[in-house]
N, CA, C and O atoms as a Maestro MAE file, in Angstrom:
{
 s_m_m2io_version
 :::
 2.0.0
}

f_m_ct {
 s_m_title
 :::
 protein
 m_atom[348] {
  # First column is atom index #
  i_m_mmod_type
  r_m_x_coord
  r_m_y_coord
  r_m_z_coord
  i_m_residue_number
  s_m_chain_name
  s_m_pdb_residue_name
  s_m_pdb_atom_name
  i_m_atomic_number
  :::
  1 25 106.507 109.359 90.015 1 A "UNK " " N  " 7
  2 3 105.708 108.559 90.919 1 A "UNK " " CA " 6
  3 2 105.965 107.077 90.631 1 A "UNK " " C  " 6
  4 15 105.877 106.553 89.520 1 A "UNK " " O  " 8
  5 25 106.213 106.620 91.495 2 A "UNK " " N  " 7
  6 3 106.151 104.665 91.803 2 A "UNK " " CA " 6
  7 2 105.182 104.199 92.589 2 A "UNK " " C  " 6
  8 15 104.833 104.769 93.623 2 A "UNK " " O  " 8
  9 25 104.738 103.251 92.202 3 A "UNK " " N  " 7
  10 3 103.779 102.690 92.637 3 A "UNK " " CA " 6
  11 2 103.887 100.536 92.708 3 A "UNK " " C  " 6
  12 15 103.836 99.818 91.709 3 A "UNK " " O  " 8
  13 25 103.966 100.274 93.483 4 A "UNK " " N  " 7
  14 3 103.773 98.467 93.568 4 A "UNK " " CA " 6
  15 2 103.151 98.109 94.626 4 A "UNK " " C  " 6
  16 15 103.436 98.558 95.735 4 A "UNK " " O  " 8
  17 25 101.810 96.876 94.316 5 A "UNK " " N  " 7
  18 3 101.356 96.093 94.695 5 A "UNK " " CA " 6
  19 2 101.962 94.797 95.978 5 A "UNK " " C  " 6
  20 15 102.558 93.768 95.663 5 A "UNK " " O  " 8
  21 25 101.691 95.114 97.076 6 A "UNK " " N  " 7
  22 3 102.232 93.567 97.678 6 A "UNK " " CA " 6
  23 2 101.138 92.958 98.623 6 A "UNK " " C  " 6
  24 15 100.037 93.342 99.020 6 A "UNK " " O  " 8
  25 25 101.894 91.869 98.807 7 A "UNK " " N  " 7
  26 3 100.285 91.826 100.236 7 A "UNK " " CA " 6
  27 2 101.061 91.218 101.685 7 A "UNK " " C  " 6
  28 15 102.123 90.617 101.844 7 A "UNK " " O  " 8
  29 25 99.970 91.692 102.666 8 A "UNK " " N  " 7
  30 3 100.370 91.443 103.582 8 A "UNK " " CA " 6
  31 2 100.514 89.861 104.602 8 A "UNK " " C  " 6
  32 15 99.508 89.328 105.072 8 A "UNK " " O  " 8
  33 25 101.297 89.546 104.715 9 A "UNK " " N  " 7
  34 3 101.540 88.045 104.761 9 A "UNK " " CA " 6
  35 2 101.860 87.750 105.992 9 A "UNK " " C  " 6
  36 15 101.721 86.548 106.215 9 A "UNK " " O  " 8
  37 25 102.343 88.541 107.143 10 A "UNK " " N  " 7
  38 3 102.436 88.332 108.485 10 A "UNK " " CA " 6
  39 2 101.503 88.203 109.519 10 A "UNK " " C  " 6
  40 15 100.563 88.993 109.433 10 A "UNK " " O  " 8
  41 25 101.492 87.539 110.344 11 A "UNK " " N  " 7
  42 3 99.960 86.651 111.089 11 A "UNK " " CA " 6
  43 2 99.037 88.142 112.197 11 A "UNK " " C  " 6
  44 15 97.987 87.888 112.785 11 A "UNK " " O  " 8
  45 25 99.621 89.407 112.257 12 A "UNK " " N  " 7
  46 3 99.078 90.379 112.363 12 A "UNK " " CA " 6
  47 2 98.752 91.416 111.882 12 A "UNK " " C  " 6
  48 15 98.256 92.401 112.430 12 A "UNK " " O  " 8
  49 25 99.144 91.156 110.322 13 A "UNK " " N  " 7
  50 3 98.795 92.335 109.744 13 A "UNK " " CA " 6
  51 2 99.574 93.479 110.313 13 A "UNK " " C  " 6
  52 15 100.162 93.413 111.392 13 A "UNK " " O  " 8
  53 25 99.546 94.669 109.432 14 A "UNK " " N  " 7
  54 3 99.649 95.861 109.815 14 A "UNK " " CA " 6
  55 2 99.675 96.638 111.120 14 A "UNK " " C  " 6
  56 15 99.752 97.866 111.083 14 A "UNK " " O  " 8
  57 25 99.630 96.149 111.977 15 A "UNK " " N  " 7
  58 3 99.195 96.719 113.272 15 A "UNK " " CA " 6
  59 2 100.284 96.526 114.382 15 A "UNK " " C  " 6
  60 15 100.932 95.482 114.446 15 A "UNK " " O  " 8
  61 25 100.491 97.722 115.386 16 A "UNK " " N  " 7
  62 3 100.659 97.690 116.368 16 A "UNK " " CA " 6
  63 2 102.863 97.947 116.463 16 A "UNK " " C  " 6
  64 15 103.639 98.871 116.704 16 A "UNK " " O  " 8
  65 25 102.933 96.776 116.171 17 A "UNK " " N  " 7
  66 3 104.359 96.408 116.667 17 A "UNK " " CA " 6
  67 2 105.242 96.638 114.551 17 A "UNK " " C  " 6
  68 15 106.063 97.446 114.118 17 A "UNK " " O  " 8
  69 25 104.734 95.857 114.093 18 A "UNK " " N  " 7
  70 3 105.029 95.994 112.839 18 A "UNK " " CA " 6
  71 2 104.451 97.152 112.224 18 A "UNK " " C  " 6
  72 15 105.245 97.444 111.330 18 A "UNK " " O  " 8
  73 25 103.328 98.124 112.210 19 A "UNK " " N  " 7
  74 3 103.399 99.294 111.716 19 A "UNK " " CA " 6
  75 2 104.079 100.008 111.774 19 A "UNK " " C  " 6
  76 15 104.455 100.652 110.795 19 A "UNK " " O  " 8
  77 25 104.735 100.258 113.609 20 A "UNK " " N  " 7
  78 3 105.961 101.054 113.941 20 A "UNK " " CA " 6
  79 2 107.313 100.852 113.101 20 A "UNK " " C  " 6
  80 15 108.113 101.769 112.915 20 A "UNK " " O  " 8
  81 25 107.480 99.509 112.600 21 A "UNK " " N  " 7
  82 3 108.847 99.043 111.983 21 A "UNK " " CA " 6
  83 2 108.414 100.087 110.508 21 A "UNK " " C  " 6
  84 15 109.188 100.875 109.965 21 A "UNK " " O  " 8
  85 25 107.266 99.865 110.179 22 A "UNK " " N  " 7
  86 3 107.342 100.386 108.861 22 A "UNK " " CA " 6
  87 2 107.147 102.123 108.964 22 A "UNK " " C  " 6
  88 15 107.717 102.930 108.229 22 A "UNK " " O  " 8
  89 25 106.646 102.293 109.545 23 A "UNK " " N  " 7
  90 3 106.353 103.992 109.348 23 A "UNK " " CA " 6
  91 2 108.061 104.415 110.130 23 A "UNK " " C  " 6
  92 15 108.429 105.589 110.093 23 A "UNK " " O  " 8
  93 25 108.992 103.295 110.811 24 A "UNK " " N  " 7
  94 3 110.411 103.829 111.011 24 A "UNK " " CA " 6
  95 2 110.949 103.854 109.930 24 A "UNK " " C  " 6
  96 15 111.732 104.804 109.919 24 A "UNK " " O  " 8
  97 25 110.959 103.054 108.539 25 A "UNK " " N  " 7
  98 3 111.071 102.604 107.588 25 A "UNK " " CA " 6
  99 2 110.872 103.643 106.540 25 A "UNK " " C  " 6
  100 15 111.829 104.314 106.153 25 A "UNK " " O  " 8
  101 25 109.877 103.779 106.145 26 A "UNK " " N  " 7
  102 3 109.239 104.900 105.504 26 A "UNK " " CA " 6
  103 2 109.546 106.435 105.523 26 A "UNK " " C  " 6
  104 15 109.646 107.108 104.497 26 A "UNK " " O  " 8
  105 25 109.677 106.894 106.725 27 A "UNK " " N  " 7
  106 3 110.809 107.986 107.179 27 A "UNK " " CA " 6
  107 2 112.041 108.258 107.023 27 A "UNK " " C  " 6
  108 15 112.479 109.314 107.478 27 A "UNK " " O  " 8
  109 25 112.854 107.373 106.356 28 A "UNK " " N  " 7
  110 3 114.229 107.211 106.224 28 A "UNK " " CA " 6
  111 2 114.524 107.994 104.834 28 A "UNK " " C  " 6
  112 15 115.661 108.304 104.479 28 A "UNK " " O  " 8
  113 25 113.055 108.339 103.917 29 A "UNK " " N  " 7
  114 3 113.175 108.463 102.937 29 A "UNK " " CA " 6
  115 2 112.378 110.115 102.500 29 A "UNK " " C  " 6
  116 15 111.308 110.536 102.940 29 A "UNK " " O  " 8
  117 25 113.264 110.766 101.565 30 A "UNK " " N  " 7
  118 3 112.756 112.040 101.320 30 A "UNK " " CA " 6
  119 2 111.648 111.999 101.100 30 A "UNK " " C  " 6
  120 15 110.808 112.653 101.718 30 A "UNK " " O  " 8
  121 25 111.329 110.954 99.853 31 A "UNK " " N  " 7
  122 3 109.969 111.053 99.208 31 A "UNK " " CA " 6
  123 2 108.378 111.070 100.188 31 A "UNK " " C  " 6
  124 15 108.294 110.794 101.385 31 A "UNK " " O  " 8
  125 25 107.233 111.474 99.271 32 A "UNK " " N  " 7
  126 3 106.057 111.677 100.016 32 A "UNK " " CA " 6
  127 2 105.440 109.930 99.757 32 A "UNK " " C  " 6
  128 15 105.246 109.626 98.580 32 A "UNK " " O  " 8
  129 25 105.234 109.152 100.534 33 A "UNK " " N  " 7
  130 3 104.635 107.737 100.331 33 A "UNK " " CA " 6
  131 2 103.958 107.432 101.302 33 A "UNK " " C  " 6
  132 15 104.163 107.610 102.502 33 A "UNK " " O  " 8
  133 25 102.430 106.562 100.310 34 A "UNK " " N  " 7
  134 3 101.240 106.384 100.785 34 A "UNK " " CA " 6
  135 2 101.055 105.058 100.886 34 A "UNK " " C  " 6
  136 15 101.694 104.258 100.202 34 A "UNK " " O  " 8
  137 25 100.022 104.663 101.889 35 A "UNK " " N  " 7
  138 3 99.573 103.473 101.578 35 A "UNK " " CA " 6
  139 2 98.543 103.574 101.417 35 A "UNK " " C  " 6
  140 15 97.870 104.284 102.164 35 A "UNK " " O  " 8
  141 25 97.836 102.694 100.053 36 A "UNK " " N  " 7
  142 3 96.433 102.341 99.551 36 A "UNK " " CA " 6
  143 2 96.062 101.375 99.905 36 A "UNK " " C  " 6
  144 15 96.834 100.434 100.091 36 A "UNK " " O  " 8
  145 25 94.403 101.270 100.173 37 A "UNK " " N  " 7
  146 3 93.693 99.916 100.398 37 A "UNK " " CA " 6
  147 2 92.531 100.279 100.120 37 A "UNK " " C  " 6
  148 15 92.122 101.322 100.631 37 A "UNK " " O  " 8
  149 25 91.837 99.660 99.398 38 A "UNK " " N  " 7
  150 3 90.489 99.679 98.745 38 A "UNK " " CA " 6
  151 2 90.160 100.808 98.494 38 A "UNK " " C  " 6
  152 15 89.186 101.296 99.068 38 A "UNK " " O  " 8
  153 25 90.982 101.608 97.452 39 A "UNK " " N  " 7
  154 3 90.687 102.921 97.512 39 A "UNK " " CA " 6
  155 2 90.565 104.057 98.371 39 A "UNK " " C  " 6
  156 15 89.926 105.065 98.069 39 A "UNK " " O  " 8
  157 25 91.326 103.846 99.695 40 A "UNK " " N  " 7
  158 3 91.901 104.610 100.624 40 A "UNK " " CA " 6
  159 2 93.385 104.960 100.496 40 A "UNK " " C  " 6
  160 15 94.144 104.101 100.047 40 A "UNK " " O  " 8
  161 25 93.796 106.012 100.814 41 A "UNK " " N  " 7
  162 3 94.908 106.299 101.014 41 A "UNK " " CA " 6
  163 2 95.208 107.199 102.064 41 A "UNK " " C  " 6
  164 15 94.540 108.152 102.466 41 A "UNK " " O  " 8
  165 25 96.683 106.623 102.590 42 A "UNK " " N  " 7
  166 3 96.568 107.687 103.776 42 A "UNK " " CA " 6
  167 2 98.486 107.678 103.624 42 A "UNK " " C  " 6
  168 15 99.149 107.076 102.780 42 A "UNK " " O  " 8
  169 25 99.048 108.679 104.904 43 A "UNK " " N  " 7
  170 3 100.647 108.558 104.426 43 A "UNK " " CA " 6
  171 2 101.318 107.800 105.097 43 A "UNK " " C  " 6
  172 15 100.987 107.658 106.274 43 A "UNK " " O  " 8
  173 25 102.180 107.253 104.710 44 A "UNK " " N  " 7
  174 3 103.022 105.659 105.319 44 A "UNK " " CA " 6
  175 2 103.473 106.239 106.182 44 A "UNK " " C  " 6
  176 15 103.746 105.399 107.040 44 A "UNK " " O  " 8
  177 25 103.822 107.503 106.623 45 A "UNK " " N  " 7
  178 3 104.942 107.980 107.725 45 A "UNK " " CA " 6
  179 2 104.061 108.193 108.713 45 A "UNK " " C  " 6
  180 15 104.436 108.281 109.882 45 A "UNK " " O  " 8
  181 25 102.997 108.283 108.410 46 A "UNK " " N  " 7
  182 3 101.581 108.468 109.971 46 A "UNK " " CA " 6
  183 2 101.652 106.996 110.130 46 A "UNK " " C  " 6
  184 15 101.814 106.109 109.292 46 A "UNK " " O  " 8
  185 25 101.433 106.946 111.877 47 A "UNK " " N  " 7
  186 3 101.254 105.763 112.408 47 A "UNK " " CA " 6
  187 2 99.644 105.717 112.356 47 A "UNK " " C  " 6
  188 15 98.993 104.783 111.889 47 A "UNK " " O  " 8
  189 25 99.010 107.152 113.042 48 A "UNK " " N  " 7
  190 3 97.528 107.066 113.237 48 A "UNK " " CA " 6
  191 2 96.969 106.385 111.576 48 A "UNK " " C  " 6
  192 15 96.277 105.371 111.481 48 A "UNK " " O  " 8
  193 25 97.432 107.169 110.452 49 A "UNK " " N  " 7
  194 3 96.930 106.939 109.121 49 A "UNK " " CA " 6
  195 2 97.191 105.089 108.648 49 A "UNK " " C  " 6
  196 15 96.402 104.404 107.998 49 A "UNK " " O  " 8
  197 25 98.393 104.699 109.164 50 A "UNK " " N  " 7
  198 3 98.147 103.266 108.647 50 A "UNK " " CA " 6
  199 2 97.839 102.580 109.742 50 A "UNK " " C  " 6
  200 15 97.271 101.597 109.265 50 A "UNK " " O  " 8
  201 25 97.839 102.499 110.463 51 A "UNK " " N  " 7
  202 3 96.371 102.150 111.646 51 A "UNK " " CA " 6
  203 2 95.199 101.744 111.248 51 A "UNK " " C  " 6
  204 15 94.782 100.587 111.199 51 A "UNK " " O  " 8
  205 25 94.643 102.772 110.949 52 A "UNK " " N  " 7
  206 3 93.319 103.511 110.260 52 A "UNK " " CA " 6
  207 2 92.558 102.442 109.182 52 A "UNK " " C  " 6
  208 15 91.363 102.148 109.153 52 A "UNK " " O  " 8
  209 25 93.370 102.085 108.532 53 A "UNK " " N  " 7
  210 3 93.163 101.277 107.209 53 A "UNK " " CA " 6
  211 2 92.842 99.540 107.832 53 A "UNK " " C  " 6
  212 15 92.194 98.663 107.260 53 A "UNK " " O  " 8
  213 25 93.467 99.477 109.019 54 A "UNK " " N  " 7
  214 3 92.835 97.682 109.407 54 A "UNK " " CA " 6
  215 2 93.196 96.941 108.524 54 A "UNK " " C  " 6
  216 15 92.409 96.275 107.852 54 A "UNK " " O  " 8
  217 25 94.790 96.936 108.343 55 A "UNK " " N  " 7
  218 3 95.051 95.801 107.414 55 A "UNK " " CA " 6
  219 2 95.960 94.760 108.441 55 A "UNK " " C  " 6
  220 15 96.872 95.011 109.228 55 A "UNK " " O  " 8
  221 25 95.183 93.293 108.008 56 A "UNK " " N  " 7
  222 3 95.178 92.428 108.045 56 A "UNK " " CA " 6
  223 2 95.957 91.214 107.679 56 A "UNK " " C  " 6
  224 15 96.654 91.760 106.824 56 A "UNK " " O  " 8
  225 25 96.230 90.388 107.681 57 A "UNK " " N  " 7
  226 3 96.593 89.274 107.231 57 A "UNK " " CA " 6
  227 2 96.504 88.797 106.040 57 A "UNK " " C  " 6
  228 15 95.946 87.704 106.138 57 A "UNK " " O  " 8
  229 25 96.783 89.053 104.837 58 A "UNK " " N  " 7
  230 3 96.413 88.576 103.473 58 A "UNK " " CA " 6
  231 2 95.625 89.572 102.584 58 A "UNK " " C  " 6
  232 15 95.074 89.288 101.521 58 A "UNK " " O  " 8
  233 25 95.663 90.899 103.242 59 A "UNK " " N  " 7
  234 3 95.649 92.255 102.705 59 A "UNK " " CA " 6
  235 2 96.437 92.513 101.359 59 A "UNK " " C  " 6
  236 15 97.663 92.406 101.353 59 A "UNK " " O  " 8
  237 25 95.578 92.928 99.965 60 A "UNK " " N  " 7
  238 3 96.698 93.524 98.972 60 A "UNK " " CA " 6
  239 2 96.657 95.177 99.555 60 A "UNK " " C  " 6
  240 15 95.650 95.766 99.947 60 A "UNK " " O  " 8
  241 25 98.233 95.786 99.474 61 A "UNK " " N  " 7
  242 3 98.032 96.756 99.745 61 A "UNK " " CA " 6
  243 2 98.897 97.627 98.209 61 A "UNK " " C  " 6
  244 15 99.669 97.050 97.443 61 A "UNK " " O  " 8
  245 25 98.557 98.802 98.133 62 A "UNK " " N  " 7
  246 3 99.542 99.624 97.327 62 A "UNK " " CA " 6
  247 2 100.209 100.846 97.761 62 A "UNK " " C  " 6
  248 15 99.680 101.896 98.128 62 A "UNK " " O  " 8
  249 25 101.998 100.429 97.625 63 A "UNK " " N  " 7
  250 3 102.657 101.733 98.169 63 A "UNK " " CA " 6
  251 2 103.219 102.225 96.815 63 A "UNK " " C  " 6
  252 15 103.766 101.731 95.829 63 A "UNK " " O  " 8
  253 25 102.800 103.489 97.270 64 A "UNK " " N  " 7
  254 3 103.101 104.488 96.211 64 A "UNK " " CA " 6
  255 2 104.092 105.669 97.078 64 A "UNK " " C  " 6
  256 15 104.092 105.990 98.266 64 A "UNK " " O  " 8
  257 25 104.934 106.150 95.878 65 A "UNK " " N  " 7
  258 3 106.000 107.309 96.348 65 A "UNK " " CA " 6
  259 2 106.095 108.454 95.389 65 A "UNK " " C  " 6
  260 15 105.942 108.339 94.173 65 A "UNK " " O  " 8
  261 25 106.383 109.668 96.082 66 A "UNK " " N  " 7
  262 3 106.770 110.251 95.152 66 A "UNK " " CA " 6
  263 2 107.604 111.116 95.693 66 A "UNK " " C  " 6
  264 15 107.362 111.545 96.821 66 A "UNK " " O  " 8
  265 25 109.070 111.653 94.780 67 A "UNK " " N  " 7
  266 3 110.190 112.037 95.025 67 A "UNK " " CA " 6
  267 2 111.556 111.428 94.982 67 A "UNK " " C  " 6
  268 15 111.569 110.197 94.948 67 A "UNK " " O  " 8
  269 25 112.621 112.000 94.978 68 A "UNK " " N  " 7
  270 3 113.864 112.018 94.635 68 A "UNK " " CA " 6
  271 2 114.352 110.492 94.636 68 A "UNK " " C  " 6
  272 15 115.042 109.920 93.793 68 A "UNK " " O  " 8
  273 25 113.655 109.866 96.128 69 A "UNK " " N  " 7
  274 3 114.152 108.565 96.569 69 A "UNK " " CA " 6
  275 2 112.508 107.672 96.263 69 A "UNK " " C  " 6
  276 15 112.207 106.680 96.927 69 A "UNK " " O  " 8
  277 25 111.633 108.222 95.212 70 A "UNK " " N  " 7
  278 3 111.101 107.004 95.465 70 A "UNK " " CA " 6
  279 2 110.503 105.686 95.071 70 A "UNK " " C  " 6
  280 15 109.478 105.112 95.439 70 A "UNK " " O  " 8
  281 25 111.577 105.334 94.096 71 A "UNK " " N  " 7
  282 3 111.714 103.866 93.913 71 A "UNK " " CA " 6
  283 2 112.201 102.801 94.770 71 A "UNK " " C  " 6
  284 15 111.679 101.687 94.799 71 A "UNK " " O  " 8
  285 25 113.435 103.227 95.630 72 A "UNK " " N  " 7
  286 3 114.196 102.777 96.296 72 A "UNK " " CA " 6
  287 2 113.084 102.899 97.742 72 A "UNK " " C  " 6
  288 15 113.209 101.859 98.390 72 A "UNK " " O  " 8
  289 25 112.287 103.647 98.256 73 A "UNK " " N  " 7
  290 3 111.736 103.738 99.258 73 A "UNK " " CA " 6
  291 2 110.510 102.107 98.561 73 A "UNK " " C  " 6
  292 15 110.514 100.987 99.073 73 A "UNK " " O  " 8
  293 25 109.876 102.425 97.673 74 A "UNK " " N  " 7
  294 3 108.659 101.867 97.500 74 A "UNK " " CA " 6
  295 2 109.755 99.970 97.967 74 A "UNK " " C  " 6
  296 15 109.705 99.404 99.059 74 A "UNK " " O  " 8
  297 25 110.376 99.606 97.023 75 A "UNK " " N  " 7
  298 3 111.043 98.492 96.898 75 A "UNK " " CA " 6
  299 2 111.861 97.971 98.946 75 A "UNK " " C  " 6
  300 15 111.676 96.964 99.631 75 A "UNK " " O  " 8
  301 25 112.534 98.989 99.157 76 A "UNK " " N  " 7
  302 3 112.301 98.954 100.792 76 A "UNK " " CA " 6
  303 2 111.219 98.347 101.260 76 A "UNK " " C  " 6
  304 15 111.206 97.128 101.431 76 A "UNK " " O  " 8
  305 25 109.975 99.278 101.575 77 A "UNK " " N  " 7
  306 3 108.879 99.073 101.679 77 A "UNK " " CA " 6
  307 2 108.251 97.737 101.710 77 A "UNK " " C  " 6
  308 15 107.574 97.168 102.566 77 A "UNK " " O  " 8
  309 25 108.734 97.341 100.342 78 A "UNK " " N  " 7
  310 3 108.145 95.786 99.961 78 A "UNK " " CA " 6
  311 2 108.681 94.938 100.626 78 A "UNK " " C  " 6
  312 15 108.100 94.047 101.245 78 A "UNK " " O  " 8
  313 25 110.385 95.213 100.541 79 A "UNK " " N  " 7
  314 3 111.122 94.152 101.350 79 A "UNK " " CA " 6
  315 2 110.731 93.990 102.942 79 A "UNK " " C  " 6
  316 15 110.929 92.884 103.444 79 A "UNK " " O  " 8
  317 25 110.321 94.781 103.555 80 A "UNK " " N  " 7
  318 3 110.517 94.842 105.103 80 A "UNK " " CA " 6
  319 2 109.071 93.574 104.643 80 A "UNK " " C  " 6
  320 15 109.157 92.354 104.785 80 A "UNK " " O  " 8
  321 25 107.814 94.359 104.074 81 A "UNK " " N  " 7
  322 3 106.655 93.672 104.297 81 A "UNK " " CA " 6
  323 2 106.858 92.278 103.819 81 A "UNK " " C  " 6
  324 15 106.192 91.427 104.408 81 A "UNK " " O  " 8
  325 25 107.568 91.917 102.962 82 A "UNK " " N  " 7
  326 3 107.824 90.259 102.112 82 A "UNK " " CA " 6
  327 2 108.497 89.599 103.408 82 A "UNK " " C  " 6
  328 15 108.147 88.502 103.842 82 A "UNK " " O  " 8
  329 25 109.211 90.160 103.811 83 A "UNK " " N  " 7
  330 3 110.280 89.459 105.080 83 A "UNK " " CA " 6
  331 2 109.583 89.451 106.039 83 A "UNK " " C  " 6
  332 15 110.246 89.544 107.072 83 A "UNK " " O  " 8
  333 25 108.186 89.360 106.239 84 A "UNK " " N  " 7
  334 3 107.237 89.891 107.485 84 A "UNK " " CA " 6
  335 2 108.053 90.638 108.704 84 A "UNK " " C  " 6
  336 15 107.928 90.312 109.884 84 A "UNK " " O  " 8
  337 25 108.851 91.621 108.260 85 A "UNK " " N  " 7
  338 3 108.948 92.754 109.127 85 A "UNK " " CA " 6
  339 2 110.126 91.791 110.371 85 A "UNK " " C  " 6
  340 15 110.263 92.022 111.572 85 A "UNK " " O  " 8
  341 25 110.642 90.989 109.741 86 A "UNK " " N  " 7
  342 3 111.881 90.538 110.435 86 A "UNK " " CA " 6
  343 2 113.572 91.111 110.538 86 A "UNK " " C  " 6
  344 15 114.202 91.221 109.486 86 A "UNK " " O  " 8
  345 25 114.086 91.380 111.577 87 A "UNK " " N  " 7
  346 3 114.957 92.182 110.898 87 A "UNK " " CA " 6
  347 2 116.639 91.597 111.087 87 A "UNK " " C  " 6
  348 15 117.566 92.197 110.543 87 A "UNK " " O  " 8
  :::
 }
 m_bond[347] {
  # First column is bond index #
  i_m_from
  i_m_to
  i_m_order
  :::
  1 1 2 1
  2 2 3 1
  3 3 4 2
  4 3 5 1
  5 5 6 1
  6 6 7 1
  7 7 8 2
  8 7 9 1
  9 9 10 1
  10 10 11 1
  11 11 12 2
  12 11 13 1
  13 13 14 1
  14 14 15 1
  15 15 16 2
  16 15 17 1
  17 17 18 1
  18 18 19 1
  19 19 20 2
  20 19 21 1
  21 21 22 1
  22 22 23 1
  23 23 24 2
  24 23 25 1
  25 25 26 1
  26 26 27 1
  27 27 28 2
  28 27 29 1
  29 29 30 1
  30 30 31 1
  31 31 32 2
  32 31 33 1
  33 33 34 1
  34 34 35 1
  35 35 36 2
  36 35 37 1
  37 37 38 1
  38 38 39 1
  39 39 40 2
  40 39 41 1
  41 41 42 1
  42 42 43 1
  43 43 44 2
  44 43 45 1
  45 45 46 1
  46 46 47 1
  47 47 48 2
  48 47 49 1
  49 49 50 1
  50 50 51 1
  51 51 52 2
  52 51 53 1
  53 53 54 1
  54 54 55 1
  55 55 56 2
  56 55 57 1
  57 57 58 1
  58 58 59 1
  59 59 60 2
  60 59 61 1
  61 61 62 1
  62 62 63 1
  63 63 64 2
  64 63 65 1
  65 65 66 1
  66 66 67 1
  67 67 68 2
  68 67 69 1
  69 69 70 1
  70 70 71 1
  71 71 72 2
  72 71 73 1
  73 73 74 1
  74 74 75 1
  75 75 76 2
  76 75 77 1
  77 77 78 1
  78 78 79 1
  79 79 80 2
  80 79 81 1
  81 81 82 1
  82 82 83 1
  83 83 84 2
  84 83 85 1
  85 85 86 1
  86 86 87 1
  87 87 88 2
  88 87 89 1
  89 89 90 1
  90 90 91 1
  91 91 92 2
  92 91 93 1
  93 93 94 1
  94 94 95 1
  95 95 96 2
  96 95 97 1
  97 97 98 1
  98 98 99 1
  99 99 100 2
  100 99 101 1
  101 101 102 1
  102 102 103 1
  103 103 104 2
  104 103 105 1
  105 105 106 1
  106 106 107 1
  107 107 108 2
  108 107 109 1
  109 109 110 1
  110 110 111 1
  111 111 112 2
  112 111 113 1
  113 113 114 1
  114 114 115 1
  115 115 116 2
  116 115 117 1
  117 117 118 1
  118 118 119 1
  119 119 120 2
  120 119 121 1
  121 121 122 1
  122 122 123 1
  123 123 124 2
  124 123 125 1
  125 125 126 1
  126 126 127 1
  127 127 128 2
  128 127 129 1
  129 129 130 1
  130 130 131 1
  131 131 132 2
  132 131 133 1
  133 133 134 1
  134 134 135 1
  135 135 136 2
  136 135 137 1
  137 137 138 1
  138 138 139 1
  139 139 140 2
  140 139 141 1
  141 141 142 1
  142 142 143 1
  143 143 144 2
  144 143 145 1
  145 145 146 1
  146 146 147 1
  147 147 148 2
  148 147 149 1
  149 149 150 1
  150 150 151 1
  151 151 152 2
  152 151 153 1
  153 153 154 1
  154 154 155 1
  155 155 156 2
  156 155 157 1
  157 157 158 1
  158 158 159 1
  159 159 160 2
  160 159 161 1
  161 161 162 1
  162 162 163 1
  163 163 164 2
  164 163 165 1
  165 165 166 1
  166 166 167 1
  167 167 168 2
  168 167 169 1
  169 169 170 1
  170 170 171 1
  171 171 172 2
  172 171 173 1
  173 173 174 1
  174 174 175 1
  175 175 176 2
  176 175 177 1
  177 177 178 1
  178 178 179 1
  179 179 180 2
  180 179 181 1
  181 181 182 1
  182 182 183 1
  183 183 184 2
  184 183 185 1
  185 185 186 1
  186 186 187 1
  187 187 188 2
  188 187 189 1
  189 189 190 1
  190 190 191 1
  191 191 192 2
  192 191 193 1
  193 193 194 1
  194 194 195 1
  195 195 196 2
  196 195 197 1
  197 197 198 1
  198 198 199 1
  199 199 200 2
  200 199 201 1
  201 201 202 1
  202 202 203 1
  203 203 204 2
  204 203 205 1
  205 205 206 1
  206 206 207 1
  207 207 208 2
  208 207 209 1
  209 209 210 1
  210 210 211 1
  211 211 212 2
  212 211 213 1
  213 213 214 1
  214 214 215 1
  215 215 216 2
  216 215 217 1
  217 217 218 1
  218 218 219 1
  219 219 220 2
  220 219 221 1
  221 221 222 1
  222 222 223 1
  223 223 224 2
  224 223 225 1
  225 225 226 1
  226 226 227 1
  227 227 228 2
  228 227 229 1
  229 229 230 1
  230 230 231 1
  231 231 232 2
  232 231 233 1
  233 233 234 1
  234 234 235 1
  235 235 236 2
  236 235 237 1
  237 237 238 1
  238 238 239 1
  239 239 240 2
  240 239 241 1
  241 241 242 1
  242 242 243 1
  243 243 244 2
  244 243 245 1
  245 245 246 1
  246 246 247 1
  247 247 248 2
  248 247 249 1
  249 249 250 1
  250 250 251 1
  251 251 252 2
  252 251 253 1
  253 253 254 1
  254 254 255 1
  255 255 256 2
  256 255 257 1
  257 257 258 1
  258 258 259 1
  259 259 260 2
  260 259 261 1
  261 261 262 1
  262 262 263 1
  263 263 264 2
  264 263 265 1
  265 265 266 1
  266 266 267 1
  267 267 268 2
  268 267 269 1
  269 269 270 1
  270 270 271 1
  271 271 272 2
  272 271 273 1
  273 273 274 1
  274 274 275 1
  275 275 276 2
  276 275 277 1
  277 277 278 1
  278 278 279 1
  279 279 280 2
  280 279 281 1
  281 281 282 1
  282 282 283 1
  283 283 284 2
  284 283 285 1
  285 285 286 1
  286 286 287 1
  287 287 288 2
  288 287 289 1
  289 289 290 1
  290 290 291 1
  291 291 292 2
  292 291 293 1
  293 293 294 1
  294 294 295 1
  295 295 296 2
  296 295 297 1
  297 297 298 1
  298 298 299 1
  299 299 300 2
  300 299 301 1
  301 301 302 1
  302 302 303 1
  303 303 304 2
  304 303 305 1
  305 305 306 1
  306 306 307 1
  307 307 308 2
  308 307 309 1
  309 309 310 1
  310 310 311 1
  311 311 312 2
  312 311 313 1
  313 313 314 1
  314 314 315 1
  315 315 316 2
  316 315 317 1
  317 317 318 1
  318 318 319 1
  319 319 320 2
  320 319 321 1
  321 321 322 1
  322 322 323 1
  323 323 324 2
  324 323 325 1
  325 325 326 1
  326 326 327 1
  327 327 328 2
  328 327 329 1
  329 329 330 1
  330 330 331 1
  331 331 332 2
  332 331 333 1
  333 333 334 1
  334 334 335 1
  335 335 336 2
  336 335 337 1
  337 337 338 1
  338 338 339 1
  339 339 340 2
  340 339 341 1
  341 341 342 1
  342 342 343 1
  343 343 344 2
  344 343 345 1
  345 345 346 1
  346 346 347 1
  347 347 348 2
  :::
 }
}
């Protein structure tokens, strides 16, 4: 299991147009990976599940993985969100 901390830094948060980039993102990868927020967790590859969570603009979130690929998924992950989901 991997697990890292990032936050969300793009002026919509999580939602809508950039969730889709990430749960396309997230899928690319064998492993099972979640996203946490205040002690929620739900799975990065559901759109409904990171929806759900209402993250925001300046959100810490935690993605966690687990499986074959998932260091390389979690660190992905980070990059799309650090780059605010620019591609």
């Amino acid at each position: 299991m991997f697990m890292k901390e990032t936050m969300v830094s793009n002026q919509v948060g999580l939602h809508a147009r950039p969730a889709t980039f990430f749960i396309q993102k997230a899928n690319e990868f064998k492993s099972s990976i979640w996203v946490e927020k205040d002690e929620r967790r739900v799975n990065a590859k559901s759109l409904l599940g990171v929806l759900s969570l209402g993250i925001v603009k300046g959100t810490p979130i935690n993605l966690i993985a687990d499986g074959p690929d998932e260091e390389a998924a979690v660190n992905s992950l980070v990059d799309l969100i650090s780059n605010e989901f620019s591609e």
